[in-house]
N, C-alpha and C positions, 0 to 999 in steps of 0.2 A: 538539393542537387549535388550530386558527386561529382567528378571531373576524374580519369583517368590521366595519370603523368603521364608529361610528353617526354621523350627522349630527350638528351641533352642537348644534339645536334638540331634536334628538330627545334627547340625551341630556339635555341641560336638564329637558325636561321630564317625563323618564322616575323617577320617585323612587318607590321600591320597598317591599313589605313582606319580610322578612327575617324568617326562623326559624332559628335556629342552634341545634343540639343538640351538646351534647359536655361530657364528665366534667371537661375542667378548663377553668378559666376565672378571671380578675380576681376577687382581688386578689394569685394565687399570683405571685408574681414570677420563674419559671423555666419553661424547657419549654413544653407546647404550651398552657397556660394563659396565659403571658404574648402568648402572638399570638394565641391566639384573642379575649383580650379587647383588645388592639389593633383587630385586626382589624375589631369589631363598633362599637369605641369611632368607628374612622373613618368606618365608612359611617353610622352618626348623624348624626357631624360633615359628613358632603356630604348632609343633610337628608334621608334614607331611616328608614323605622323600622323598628326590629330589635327581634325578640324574642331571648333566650336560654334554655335549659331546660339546668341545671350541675347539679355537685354542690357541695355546700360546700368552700370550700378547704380542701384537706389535703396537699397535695405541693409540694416533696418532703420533707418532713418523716414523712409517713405517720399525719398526725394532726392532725385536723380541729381548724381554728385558732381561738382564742376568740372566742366570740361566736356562735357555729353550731353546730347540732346535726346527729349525724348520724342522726338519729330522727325529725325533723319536716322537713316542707316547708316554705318560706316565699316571700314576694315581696319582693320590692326594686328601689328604679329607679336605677340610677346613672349617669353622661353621655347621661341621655335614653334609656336602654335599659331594656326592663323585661326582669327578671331572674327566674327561679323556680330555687330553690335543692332538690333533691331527696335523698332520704334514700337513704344508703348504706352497706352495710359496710366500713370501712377496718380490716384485721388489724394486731396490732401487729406481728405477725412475719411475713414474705413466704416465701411456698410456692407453687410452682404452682397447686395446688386451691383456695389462699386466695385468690389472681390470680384465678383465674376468678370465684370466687364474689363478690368484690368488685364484678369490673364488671358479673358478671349481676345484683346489687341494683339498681345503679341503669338497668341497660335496663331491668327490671322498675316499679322506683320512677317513672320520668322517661317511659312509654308513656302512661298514663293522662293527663298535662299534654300531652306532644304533641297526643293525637287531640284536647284540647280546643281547640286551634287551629285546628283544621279551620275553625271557625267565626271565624275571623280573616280567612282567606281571601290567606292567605301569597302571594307572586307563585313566593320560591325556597325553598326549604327546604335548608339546610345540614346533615349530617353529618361530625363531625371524626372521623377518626379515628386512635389507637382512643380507644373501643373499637368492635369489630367489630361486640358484640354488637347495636350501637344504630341499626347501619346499617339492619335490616327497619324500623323505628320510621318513618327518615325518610322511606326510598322510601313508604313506606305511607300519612305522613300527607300528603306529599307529593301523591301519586294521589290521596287523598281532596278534598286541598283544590284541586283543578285546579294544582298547582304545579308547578312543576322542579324538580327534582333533583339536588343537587350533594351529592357525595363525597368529602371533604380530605383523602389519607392524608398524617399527619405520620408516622408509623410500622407498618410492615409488622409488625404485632406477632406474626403468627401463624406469621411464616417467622422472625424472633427468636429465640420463643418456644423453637421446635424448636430454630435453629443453636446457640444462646449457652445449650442444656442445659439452660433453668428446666422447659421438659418434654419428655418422650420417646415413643416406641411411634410406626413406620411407620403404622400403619392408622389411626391419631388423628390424625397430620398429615395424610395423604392424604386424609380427610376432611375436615378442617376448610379445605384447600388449596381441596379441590372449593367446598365451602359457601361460602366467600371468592369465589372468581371467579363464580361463580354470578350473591351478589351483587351483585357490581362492576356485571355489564355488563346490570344493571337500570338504572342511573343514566344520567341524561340527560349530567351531566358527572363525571368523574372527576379529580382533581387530586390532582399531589405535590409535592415541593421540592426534588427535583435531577434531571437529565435521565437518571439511570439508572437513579430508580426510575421514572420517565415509561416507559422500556424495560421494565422489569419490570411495572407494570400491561399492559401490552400481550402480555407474556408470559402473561399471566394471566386471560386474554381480552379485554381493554379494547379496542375499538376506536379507530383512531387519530383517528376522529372526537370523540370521547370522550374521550381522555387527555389533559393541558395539565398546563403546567409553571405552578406556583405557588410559587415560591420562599420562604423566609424572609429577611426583612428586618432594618433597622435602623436607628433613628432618630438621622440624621449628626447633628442637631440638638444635643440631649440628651445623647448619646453620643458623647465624643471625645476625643482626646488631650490632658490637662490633667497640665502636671508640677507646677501648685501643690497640685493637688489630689492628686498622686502624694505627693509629700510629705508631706501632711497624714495620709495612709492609711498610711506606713510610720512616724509620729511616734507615728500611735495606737496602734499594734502593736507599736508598741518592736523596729520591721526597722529594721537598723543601714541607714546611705544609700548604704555599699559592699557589701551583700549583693547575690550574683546572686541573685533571684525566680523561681524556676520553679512556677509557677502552676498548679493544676486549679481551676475554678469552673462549679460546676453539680451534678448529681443525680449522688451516688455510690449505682451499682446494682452488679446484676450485668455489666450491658451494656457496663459501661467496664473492668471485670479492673483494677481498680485497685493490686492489690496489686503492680503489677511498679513500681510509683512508691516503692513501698517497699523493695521488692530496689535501685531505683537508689541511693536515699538511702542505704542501707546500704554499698553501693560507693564511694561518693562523701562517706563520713564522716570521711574523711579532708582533704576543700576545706572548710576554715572559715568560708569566705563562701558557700557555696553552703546555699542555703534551699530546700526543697521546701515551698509553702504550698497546704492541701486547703483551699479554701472551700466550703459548703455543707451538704448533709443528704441522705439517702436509708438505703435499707435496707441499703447495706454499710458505714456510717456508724462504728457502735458495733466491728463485728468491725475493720477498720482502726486504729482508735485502740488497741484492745487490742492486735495487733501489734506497732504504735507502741510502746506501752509497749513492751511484753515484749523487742523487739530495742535499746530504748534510744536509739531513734532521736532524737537532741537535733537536728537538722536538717530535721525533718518539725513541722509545724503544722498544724494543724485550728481554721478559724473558721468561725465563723454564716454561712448566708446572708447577704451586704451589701444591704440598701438600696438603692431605684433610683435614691437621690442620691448613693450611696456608692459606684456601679460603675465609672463612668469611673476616680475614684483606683485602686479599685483595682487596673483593668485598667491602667492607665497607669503604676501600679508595679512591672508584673511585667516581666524582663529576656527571659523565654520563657513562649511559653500552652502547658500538655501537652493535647494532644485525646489522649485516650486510649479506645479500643474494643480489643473481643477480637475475635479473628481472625471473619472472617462477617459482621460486624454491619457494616463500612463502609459498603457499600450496600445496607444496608435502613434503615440511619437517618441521615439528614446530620444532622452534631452541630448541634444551635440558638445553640451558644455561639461558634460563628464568626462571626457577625457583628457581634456585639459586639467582638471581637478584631478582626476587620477595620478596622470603625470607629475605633476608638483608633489604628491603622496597626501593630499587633502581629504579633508573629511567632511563629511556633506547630510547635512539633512535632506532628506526625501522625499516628498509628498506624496505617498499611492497605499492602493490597500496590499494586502500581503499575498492577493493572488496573482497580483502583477508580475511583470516580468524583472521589476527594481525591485518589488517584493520582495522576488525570491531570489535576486541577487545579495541583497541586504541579510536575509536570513543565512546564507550559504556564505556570504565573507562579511561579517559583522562590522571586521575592521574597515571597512568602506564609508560607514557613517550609522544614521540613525534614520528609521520609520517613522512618519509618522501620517494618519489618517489625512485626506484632503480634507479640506476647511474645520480642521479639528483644531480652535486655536489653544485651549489648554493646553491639546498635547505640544504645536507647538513651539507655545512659551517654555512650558516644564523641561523640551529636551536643550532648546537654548540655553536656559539656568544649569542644567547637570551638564553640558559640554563645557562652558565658563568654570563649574569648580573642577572641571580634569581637563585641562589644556596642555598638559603634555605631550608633546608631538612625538609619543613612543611609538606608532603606529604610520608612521610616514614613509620608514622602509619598506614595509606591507604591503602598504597601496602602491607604493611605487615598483615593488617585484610584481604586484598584481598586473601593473600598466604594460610592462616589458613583456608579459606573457603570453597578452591579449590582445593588445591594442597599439601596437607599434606600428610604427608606418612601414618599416620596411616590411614587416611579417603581413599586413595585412595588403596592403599594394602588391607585395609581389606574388602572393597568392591570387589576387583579383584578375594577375596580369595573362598567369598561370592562366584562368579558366577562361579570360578571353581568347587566348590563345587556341583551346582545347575547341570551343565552342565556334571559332572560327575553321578549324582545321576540318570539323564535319558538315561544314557547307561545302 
C-alpha cells in the first residue's frame, strides 16, 4: 500500500483519536508487547490520544506479573495513554486447546470495553495481531464508531499454529485459513513486518491496496553498542572476558526448536571457552534446563529476562546472536530480536532456508551474520567454530549503518504515523 503525502499543515494539524486493542502490551519487555507499547507511547508523544484495551502482563513468563489480576479489570493512565487492563486465562502449562482458550478469554473479556468506545468516537481503531480472535472486535467497533480500520499482523499465528505441530486436522486449518482471510479483507488497512508476509497477506486475499509493510523497529538511541557496559554484564555473570558468547535472547517456545542449541553445546563441549548463554522465559523454559541438567551440559546457561537498561551489555557481550526457528516458521514470523541485534552492530546466526525472507536478507547483506539450514546441526556447529576463529568485530559499523537505514524508530514510527494519518483523512 502506498500513501500519498500530506501537506505540512495538514499534518500539523491532523491529531487523532487512537484505539488499539491487543493481548500484549507495556510493561512486558519482549515480543509484540514491547512494540505495541512503543508504538502507542509514540503517537502520544506527537500529541494524538490513544486508547489501549490489553491484558495484564504475563509473557513470556506465562504468568501474570505482580500487581495484576487476571480476574479483574482495571484502568490505568501511563505516558498520557489510557489503558484498560482485561481479564484473562493464562494456563500454567501450554497445549493447543489451552492456546486457544486463553486468547478466547480475553476476545470475550476486552469486547464489552471496546463497543464502550463507540462513544469516544475513535478516528482508527487498531487491531494487533494475534490474536485473531479479536480482530471481529475491531472491525466492528470500528464500523460502529464511524472509524477505520487497521489490522497489524505481528504473527501469522494460524498458519504457525498448523506448520510448527502445536495443532493438527486438514479441515480445522482449512477452516480457520477461510475464517482468517475472510477477515483480513474486511479492514480498511492490513499491515505486517517483512515484505513476505506483505506477499503472503495478499495470498490470502488482501488487496494490494490494502496490504503495507510496517516493519519493526529499534531505538539507535537507547540501544547500542557499549563494550563498558559489555563488561559490566559478563563481571556480573562471572563470563570469563575470553569466552566466546553465543547468545539466544527472547521467548523460548515452541516456535524456536531450541533444543538443537543444546545438541550444539553438547558437540562442542569439548571448546572450553565456548559459552552457549539462553536468556529469557517462555513455555519450553523448564523442559530445556532439565535437558541441560540431565546431558551435564557445564557450557550452557540460563538467565532471567535482562532489564531494558541491562540490554545493550548484554547484547554487546555476545561474540554470536542464535535466531533460531523450526523449519516453516521463518516466514510467518520475523524474529523481533533482530533489531535489537542490529542495533548493537551484532552478528547472528540464522536458522531458515535461502528462499526465506532472512534468506534473502543474509544473502543480499552477508555482513549481517550467517545461514544456516533449520535442524541442520553440523551446519550449525561448523558456523559457530568459523565465527570463534574470526571474532573481529570489523563488521559492527555495517550492521549498525544497516540499523539506522532501516530500522530506526524515528524513520519507521513516523512513517507509520504518516500513513495513519493519510488513511484517516479518507474516512
Amino acid at each position: 500500500m502506498r500513501f500519498a503525502p500530506l501537506s505540512r499543515n495538514r499534518q500539523e494539524r491532523l491529531n487523532l483519536r487512537v484505539l488499539v486493542l491487543g493481548i500484549n502490551y507495556a510493561p512486558e519487555l519482549t515480543g509484540i508487547g514491547k512494540y505495541t507499547g512503543e508504538m502507542a507511547r509514540w503517537l502520544a508523544e506527537q500529541g494524538h490520544d490513544v486508547r489501549v484495551i490489553t491484558a495484564p502482563p504475563y509473557y513470556p513468563q506465562w504468568k501474570v506479573a505482580p500487581g495484576y489480576s487476571p480476574l479483574r479489570y482495571c484502568q490505568e493512565r501511563n505516558d498520557n495513554i489510557r489503558v484498560w487492563r482485561c481479564p484473562l486465562y493464562v494456563p500454567s502449562t501450554l497445549s493447543g486447546p489451552k492456546r486457544l482458550l486463553h486468547l478466547a478469554s480475553f476476545a470475550a473479556s476486552s469486547f464489552p470495553v471496546m463497543l464502550r468506545q463507540i462513544f469516544w468516537k475513535p478516528n482508527v481503531v487498531i487491531g494487533i495481531e494475534p490474536p485473531l480472535f479479536c480482530a471481529p472486535t475491531t472491525w466492528l467497533t470500528a464500523k460502529l464508531a464511524g472509524a477505520r480500520s487497521w489490522l497489524h499482523v505481528q504473527d501469522f499465528e494460524v498458519d504457525a499454529a498448523f506448520d510448527v505441530g502445536v495443532l493438527s486436522s486438514y479441515w480445522l486449518r482449512r477452516a480457520a485459513v477461510g475464517v482468517e482471510s475472510w477477515l483480513m479483507r474486511r479492514f480498511d488497512c492490513v499491515s505486517t513486518i517483512s515484505t513476505s508476509m506483505v506477499e503472503r497477506l495478499r495470498v490470502k486475499g488482501v488487496d494490494e491496496e490494502s496490504a503495507t509493510l510496517f516493519p519493526n523497529w529499534a531505538d539507535l538511541d537507547r540501544v547500542h553498542r557499549d563494550e563498558s557496559a559489555a563488561e559490566d554484564f559478563r563481571l556480573k555473570h562471572g563470563i570469563p572476558a575470553t569466552a566466546f558468547v553465543a547468545l539466544y535472547s527472547g521467548n523460548m517456545g515452541e516456535k524456536q526448536g531450541l533444543e538443537i542449541v543444546l545438541d550444539a553445546a553438547h558437540c562442542l563441549r569439548g571448546e572450553r571457552d565456548v559459552l552457549f548463554l539462553l536468556c529469557g522465559d517462555g513455555a519450553a523454559r523448564t523442559r530445556l534446563e532439565q535437558q541441560a541438567r540431565m546431558r551435564e551440559l557445564e557450557n550452557v546457561r540460563f538467565l532471567a529476562l535482562q532489564s531494558a537498561e541491562d540490554v545493550a551489555g548484554m547484547l554487546s557481550a555476545a561474540d554470536l546472536h542464535l535466531v533460531i526457528q523450526k523449519p516453516g516458521a521463518a516466514d510467518l514470523v520475523m524474529p523481533s530480536k533482530l533489531t535489537n541485534i542490529m542495533a548493537v552492530g551484532g552478528f547472528s546466526l540464522i536458522t531458515a532456508t535461502t528462499e526465506t525472507e532472512l534468506g534473502r536478507l543474509l544473502k543480499e547483506h552477508p555482513f549481517l551474520g550467517i545461514l544456516c539450514s533449520p535442524n541442520d546441526l553440523e551446519s550449525l556447529v561448523a558456523a559457530t567454530l568459523s565465527r570463534k576463529a574470526f571474532r573481529a568485530n570489523r563488521y559492527v559499523p555495517r550492521v549498525r549503518r544497516y540499523a539506522e537505514e532501516t530500522i530506526a524508530r524515528v524513520k519507521v514510527l513516523g512513517e507509520f504515523e504518516n500513513h495513519l494519518k493519510q488513511i484517516a483523512g479518507e474516512g
